[in-house]
Steps between C-alpha positions, in 0.01 A plus 500: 500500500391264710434176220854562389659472812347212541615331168828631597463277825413208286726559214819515785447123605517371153806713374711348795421173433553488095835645661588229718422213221817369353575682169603197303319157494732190522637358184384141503217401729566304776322102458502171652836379702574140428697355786566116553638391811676176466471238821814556731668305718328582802159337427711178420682548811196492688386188356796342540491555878172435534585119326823468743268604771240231423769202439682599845174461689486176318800389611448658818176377559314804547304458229268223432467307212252664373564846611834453271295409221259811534766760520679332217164501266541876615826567396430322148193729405661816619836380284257426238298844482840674512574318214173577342541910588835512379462388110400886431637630750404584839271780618537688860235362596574140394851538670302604826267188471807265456729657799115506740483135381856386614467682832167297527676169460816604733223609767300151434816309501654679839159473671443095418812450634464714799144287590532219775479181411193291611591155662 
């Protein structure tokens, strides 16, 4: 009496789960997603302020010379790597690198301007 209450106990935990399981399996199996994300404007937007930012500290004389130059060699690699990323299309994690790299060069840019001058 006692054995087959216990495989009663046993048998009770596998019954309710084969009854929770969904009774149908899905038609077509779910694979791989494919999704490109193409550049947008906001990356280039960034860029471009970053440039206007650079040729009004020229003008302003915030920047030096050579900080200019710098920032601009900056600008052209990240403009170049977007470039590169965006022939197949751009990954979420590309389009994170690209947006971290433009804050970068805004930060740079705002804090070489910001700096005192030496005499």
């Amino acid at each position: 009496m006692r054995i087959l209450f216990a495989l009663k106990l046993l048998a009770f935990p596998a019954a309710l789960s084969a009854q929770i399981a969904p009774s149908a399996q899905p038609k077509t199996p779910s694979g791989p997603v494919d999704i490109r994300i193409r550049p947008s404007d906001g990356g280039d937007h960034e860029l471009q302020k970053s440039r206007e930012a650079i040729r009004e500290g020229r003008r302003s004389h915030t920047l030096t010379k050579s900080q200019a130059r710098g920032l601009r060699r900056e600008a052209d690699a990240n403009d170049a790597l977007a470039h590169r990323y965006a022939r197949d299309g751009l990954s979420h994690s590309e389009r994170r690198e690209l947006d971290m790299r433009g804050r970068v060069l805004q930060s740079l840019t705002q804090a070489q301007r910001a700096q005192p001058k030496r005499p």
